[in-house]
C-alpha positions in Angstrom: -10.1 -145.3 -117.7 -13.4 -143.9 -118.8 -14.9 -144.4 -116.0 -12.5 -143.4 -113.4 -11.5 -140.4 -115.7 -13.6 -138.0 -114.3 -12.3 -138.4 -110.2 -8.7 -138.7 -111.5 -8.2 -136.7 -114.3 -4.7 -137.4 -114.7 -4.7 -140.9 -114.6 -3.3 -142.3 -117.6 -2.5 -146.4 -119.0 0.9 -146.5 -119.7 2.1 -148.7 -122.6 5.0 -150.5 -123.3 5.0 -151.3 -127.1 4.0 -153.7 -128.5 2.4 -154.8 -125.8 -1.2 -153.4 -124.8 -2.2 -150.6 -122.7 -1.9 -151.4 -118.9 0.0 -154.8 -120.1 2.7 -156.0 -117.8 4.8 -158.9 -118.2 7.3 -160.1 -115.4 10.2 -158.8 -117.7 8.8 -156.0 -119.5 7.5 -152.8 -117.8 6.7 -149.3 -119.3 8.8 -146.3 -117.4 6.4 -143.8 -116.5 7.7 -140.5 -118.2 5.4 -137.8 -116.4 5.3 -137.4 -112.5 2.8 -139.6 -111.2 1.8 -140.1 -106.9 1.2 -144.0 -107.2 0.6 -147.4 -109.4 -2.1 -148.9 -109.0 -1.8 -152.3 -110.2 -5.0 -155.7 -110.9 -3.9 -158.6 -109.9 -3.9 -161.2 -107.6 -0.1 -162.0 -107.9 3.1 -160.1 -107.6 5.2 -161.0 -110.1 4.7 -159.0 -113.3 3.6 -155.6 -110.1 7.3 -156.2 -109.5 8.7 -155.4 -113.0 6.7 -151.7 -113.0 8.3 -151.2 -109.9 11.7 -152.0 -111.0 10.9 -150.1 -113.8 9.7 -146.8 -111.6 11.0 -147.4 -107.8 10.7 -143.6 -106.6 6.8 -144.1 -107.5 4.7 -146.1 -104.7 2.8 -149.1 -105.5 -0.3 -150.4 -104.3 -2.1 -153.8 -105.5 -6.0 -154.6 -105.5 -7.2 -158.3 -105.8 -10.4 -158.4 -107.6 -10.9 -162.0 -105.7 -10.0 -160.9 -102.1 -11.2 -157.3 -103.0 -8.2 -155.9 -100.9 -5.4 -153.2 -101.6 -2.4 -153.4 -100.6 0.6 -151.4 -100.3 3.8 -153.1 -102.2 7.5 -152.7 -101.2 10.7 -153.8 -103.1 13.9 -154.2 -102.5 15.1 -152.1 -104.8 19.1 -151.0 -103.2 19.7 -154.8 -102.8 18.4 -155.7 -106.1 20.5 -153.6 -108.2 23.6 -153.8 -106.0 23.3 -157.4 -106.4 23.0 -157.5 -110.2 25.8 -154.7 -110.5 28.1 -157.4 -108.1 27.1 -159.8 -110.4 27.9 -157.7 -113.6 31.3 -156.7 -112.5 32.2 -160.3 -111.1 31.8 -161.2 -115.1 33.2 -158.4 -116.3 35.9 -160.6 -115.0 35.6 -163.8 -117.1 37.3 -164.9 -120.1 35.3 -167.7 -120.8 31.6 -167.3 -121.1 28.8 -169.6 -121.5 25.5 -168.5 -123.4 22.0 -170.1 -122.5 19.9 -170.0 -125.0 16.4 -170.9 -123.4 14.0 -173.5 -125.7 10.7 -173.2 -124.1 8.1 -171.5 -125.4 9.1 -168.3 -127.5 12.0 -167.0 -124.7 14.5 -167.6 -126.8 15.8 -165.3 -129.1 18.5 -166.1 -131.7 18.8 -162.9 -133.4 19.6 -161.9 -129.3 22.0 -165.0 -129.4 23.7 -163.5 -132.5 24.7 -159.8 -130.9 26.0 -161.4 -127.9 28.5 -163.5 -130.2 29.3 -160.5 -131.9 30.2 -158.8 -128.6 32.3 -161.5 -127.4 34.3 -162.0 -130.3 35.1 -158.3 -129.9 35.8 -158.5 -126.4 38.3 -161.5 -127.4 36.3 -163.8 -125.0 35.5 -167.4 -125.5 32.3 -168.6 -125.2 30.4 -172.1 -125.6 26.1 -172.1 -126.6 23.7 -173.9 -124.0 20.5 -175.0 -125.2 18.4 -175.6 -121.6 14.3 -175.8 -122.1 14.2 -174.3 -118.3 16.8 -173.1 -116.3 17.4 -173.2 -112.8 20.6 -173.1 -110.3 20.6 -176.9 -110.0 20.9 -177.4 -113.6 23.5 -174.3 -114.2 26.0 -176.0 -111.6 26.4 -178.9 -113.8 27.8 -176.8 -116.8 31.4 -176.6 -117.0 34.3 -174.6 -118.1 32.6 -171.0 -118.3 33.1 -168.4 -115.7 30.0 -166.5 -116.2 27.2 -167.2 -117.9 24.2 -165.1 -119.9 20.9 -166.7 -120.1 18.2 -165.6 -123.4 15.4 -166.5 -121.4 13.8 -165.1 -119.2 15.8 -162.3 -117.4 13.6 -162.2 -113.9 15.8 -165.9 -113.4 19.0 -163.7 -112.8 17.3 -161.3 -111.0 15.3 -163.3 -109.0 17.8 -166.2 -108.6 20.8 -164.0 -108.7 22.7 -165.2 -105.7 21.4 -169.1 -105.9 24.1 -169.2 -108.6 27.3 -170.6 -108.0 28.8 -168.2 -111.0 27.5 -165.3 -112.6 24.0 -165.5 -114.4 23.8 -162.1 -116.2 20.4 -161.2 -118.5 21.3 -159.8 -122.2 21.4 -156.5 -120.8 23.7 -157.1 -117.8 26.0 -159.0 -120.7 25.9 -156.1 -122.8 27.1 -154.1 -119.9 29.1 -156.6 -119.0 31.1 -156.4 -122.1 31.2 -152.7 -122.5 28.1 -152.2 -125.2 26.0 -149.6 -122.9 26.5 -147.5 -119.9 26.2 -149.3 -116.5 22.6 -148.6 -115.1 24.2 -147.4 -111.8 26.6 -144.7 -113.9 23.1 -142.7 -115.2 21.3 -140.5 -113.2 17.8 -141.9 -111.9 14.3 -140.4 -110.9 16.0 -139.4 -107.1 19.3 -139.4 -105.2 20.9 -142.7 -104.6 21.6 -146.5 -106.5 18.2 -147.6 -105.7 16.6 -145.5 -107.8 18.8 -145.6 -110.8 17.3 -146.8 -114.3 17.3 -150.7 -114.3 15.6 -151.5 -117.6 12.4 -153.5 -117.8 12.1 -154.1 -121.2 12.7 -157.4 -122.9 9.7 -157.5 -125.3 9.9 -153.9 -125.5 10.2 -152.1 -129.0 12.0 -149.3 -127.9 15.0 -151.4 -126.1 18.1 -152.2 -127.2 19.8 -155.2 -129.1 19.4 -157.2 -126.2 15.5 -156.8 -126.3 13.5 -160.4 -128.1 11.1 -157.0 -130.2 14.3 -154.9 -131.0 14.4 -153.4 -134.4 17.6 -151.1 -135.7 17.2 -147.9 -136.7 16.5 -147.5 -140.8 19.0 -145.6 -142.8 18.4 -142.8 -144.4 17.3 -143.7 -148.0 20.1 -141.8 -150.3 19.4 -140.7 -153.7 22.6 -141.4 -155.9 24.0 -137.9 -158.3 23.4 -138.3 -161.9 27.2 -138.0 -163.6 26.7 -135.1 -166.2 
């Protein structure tokens, strides 16, 4: 930044707490809160580029490989993303039997995330059985029975890269909080522009400021109350 600062004055490192500035992971992805003309994005893959643009679709994207030394213009679907996910959230919505994957490698798997969704769906007056899977894929989801939709604490780009290679419903925790009626539907708030493509499909599963279906959620602290003295 300091030393592009001067040509571009307003170009700024957006964070997404706690991870570092300019860090992007394939699931979490800051959403740029002032009016910016393009992302500009080092790396020589596409995978975690694609969660900023989730995150910010009306903003165009461009990618520079620091081996090939080329920039490129990026495009995503972003219409048939989210009208596929929304299919796949109202197809559940559906379900009385549920099945919860709770992902074992590495540190995906979150059991305080596991413990919210249990909450929610013995309110909803839903069953639901716990998966343990080390890593999920369609081949291995097609062999578990009895549930009619499914919620995987893993990694959420699987339902949303995957999303139709499923045989039933493979929500993330925030599609299953949706699902079960926890949070307004992504496609019922108003986005950047005009139309579902550019409504605001959260990117933020390590993110401190998401909600209960987030691995770095924290709740809000009460207000510390000072108890009367009896006279």
């Amino acid at each position: 930044r300091e030393s592009l600062g001067g040509d571009y004055p307003s170009l700024s490192v957006p964070q997404s707490k706690p991870l570092s500035p300019g860090e992007v992971l394939g699931c979490t992805a800051p959403v740029l809160k002032e009016p910016k003309d393009a992302i500009v994005f080092v790396a020589d893959g596409r995978f975690h580029l694609e969660a900023i643009m989730i995150a910010n679709p009306t903003i165009p994207a461009f990618r520079y490989d620091p081996y090939m030394r080329v920039l490129t213009r990026e495009e995503y679907a972003h219409g048939e993303m989210r009208a596929v996910r929304r299919n796949m959230v109202e197809r559940a919505r559906q379900a009385r039997s549920w099945g919860i994957v709770l992902g074992t490698l590495g540190r995906q798997g979150n059991p305080a995330i596991l413990e919210h969704l249990e909450g929610r769906m013995r309110d909803a007056g839903v069953s639901y059985t716990v998966f343990l899977i080390s890593e999920m894929n369609p081949a291995k989801m097609s062999l578990l029975k009895g549930a009619e939709a499914f919620v995987q604490i893993a990694c959420p780009r699987l339902s949303i890269d995957w999303g139709e290679d499923f045989a039933r419903p493979v929500l993330t925790p925030y599609e299953a909080v949706v699902a079960l009626g926890g949070v307004e539907p992504w496609w019922e708030q108003e986005g950047a522009a005009p139309g579902e493509e550019n409504t605001p499909y959260p990117m933020d599963y390590y993110a401190r400021d998401g909600g209960p279906w987030t691995s770095s959620y924290m709740k809000p602290k009460q207000p510390k109350t000072t108890p009367s003295l009896l006279r």
